[in-house]
KEVEX-632662 format. One line per 8 residues: number of its first residue (from 0); their letters; for each residue x, z negated, y of N, C-alpha, C, CB. Coordinates in steps of 0.1 Angstrom, whole numbers, plus 5000, padded with zeros to 4 digits. Atoms other than C-alpha are relative to their C-alpha. Glycine has a CB too. Example, Ala and Ser with C-alpha at 12.3 -4.5 7.8 and 13.67 -1.06 7.14 Angstrom:
% KEVEX-632662
0	as	5009,5000,4988,5123,4922,4955,5009,5000,5012,4990,4988,5000 ~ 4991,5000,4989,5137,4929,4989,4992,4992,5011,5004,5014,5005
//
This chain:
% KEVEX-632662
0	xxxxxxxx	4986,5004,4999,2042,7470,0999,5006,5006,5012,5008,5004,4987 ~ 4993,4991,4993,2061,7475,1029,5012,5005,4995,5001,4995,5012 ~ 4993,4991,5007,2085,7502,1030,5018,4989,5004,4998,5019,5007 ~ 4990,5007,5000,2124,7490,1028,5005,5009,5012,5007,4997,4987 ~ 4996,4996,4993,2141,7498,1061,5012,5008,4995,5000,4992,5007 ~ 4993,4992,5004,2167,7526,1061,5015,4991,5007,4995,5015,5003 ~ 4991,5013,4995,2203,7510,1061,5010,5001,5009,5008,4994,4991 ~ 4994,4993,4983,2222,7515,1096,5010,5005,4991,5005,4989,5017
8	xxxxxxxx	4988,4994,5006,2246,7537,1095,5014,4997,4998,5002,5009,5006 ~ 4988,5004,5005,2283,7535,1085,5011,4997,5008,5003,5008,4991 ~ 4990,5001,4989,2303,7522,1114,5013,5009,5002,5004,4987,5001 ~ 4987,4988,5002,2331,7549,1122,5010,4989,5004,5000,5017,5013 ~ 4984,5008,4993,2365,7533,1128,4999,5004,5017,5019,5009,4992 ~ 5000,4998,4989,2375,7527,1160,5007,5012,5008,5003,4989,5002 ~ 4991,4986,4997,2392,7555,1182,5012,4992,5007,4993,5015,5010 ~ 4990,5002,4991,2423,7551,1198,5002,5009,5011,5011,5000,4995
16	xxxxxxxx	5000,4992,4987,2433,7563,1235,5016,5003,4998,4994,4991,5017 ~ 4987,4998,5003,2466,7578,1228,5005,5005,5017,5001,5012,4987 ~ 4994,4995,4989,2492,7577,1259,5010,5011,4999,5005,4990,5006 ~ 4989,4988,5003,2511,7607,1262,5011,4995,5014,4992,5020,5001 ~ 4989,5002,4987,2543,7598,1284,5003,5016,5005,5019,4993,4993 ~ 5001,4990,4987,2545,7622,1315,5011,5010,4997,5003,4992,5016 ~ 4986,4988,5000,2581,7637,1305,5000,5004,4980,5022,4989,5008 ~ 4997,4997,5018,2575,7646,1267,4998,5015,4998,4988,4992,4989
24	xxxxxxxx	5002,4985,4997,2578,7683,1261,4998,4997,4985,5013,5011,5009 ~ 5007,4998,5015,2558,7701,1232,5011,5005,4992,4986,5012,4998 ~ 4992,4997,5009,2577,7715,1206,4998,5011,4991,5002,4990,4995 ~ 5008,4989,5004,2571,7751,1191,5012,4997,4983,5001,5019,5013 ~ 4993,4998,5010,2582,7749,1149,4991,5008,4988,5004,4987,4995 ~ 5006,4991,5011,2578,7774,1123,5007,5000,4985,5001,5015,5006 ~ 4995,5013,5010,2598,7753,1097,5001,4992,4997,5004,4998,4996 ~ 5004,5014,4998,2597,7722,1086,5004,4991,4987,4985,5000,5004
32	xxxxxxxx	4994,5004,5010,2619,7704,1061,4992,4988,4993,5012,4998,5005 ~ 5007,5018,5003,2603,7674,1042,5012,4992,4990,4981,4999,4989 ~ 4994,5005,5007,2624,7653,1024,4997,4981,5000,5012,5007,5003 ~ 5002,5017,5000,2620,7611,1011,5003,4995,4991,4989,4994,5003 ~ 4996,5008,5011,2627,7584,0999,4989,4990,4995,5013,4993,5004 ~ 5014,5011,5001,2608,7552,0984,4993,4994,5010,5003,4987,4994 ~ 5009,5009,4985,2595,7540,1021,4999,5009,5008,5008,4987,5010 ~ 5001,4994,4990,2593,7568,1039,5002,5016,4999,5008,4993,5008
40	xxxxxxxx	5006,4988,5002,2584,7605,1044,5006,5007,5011,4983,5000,4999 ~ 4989,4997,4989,2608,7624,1068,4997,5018,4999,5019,4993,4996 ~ 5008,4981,4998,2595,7660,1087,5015,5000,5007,4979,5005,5013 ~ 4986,4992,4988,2626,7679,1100,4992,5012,5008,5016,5010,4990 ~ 5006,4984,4996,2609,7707,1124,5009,5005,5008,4985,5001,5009 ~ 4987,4996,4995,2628,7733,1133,4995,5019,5005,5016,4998,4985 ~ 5005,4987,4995,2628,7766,1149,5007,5015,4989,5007,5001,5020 ~ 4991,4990,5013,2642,7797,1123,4999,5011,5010,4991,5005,4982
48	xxxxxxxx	5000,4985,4991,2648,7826,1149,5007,5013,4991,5011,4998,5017 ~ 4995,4988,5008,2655,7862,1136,5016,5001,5005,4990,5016,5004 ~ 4987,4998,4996,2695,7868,1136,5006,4986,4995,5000,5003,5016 ~ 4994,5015,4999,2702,7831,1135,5002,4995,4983,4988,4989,5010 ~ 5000,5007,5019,2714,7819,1098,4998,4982,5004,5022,5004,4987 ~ 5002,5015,5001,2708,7782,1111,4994,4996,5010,5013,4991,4998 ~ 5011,5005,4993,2676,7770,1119,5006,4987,5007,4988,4998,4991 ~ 4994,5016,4995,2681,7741,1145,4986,4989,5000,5008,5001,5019
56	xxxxxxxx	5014,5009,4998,2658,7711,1141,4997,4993,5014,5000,4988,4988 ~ 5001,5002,4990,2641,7703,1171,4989,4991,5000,5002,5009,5006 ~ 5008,5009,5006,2620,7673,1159,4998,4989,4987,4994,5006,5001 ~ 5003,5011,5015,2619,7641,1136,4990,4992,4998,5009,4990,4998 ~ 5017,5012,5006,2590,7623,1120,5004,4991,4993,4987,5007,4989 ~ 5002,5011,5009,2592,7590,1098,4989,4999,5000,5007,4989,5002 ~ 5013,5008,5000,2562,7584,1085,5001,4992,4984,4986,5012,5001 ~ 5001,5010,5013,2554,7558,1056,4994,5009,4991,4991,4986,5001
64	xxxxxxxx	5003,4995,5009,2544,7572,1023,4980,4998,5007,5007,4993,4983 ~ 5017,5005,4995,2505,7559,1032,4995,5011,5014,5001,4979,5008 ~ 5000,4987,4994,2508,7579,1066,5001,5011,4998,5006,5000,5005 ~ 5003,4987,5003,2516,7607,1054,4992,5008,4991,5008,5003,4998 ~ 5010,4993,5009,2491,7609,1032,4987,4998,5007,5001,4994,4986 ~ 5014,5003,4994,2463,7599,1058,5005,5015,5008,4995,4982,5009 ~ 4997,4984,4990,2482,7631,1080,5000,5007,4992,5012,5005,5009 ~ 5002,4987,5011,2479,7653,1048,4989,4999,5001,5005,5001,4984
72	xxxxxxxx	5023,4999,5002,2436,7645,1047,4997,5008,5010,4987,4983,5004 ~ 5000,5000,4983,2439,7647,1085,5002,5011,5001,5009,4992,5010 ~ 4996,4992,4996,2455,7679,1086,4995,5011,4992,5011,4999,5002 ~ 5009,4994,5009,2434,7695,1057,4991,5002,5001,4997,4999,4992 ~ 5017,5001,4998,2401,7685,1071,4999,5015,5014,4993,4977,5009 ~ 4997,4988,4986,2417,7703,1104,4995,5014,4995,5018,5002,5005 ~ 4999,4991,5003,2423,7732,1088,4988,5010,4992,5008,4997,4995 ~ 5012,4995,5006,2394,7738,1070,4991,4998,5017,4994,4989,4983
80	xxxxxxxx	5013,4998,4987,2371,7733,1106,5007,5014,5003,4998,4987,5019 ~ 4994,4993,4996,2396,7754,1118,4996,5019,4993,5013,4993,4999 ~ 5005,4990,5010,2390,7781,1090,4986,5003,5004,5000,4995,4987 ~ 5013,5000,4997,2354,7779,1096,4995,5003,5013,4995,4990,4998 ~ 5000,4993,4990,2355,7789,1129,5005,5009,5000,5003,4997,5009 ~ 4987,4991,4999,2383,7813,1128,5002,5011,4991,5013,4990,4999 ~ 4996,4994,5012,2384,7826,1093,5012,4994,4993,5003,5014,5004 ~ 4987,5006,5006,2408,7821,1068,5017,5000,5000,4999,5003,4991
88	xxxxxxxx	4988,4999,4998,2442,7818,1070,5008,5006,4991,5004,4991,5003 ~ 4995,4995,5014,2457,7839,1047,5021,4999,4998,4993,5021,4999 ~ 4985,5004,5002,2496,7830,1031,5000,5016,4994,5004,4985,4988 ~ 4997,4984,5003,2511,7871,1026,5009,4995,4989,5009,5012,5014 ~ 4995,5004,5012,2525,7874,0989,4997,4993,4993,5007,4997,5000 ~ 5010,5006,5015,2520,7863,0955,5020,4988,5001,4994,5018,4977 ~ 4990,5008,4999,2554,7843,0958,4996,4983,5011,5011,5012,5006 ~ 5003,5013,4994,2556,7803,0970,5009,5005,5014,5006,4984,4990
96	xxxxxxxx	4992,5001,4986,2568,7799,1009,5011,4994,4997,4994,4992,5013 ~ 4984,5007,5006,2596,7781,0994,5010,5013,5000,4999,4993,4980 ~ 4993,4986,5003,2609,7813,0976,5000,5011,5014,4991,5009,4986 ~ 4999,4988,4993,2602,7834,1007,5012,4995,5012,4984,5006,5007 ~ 4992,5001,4986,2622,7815,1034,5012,4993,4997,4992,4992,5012 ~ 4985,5003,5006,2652,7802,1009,5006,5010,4992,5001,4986,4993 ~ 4994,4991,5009,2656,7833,0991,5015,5008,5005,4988,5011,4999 ~ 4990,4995,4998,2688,7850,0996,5002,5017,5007,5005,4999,4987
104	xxxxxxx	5000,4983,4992,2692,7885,1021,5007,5003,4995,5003,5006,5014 ~ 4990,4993,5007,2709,7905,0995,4997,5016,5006,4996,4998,4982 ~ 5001,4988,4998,2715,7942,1011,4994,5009,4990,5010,5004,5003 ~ 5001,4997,5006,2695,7967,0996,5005,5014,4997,4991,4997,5000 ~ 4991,4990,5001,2710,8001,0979,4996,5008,5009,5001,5005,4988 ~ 5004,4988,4994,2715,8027,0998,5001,4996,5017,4984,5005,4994 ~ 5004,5006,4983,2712,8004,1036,5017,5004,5000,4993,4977,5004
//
C-alpha cells in the first residue's frame, strides 16, 4: 500500500505592513483605565506620577469587544515569550492591583 502523504501545513494568516506616521510620538503609561459598553472596549492610559493626585490620560483606545479579545491572546502569548526569556514577572503583594492603586493614603500613627 502506498503510504498517505503528510498534509501541508496550515497556511498562517497573512501579515500586515503596518505604517507608522513620521510625527507620532510613543507614549510611556503605567495605568490604564478600561471601561465599556455593548460595542466597544475603551483603554484610558495614563501616566500616575508620585505627588500628583490626578493621573492625566495620555492615550485612547476603542477597540470592539472581538478586538480586544484577540489583543488580550496577543498580549498573553507576548508575555509568556517574554517570561521565557526574561523570567517571570512577578505582581508584589497578596492584594489585587485594583486595591493597591485605588486604595486610600490614610496617614499612619505617629507620621
Amino acid at each position: 500500500m502506498p503510504e498517505t502523504p503528510p498534509p501541508p501545513p496550515a497556511a498562517s494568516p497573512p501579515t500586515k505592513n503596518l505604517e507608522l506616521i513620521s510625527d507620532i510620538d510613543p507614549v510611556y503609561s503605567n495605568m490604564v483605565r478600561i471601561v465599556h459598553s455593548h460595542s466597544e472596549i475603551i483603554l484610558d492610559f495614563a501616566q500616575f506620577l508620585p505627588g500628583d493626585p490626578n493621573p492625566k490620560v495620555k492615550a485612547k483606545v476603542l477597540m470592539s469587544p472581538l478586538g480586544a479579545k484577540l489583543f488580550f491572546r496577543a498580549l498573553a502569548e507576548n508575555i509568556a515569550r517574554y517570561e521565557t526569556t526574561f523570567g517571570e514577572i512577578t505582581v508584589p503583594g497578596s492584594n489585587s492591583l485594583a486595591e493597591k492603586l485605588f486604595r486610600s493614603n490614610e496617614p499612619t500613627q505617629g507620621s
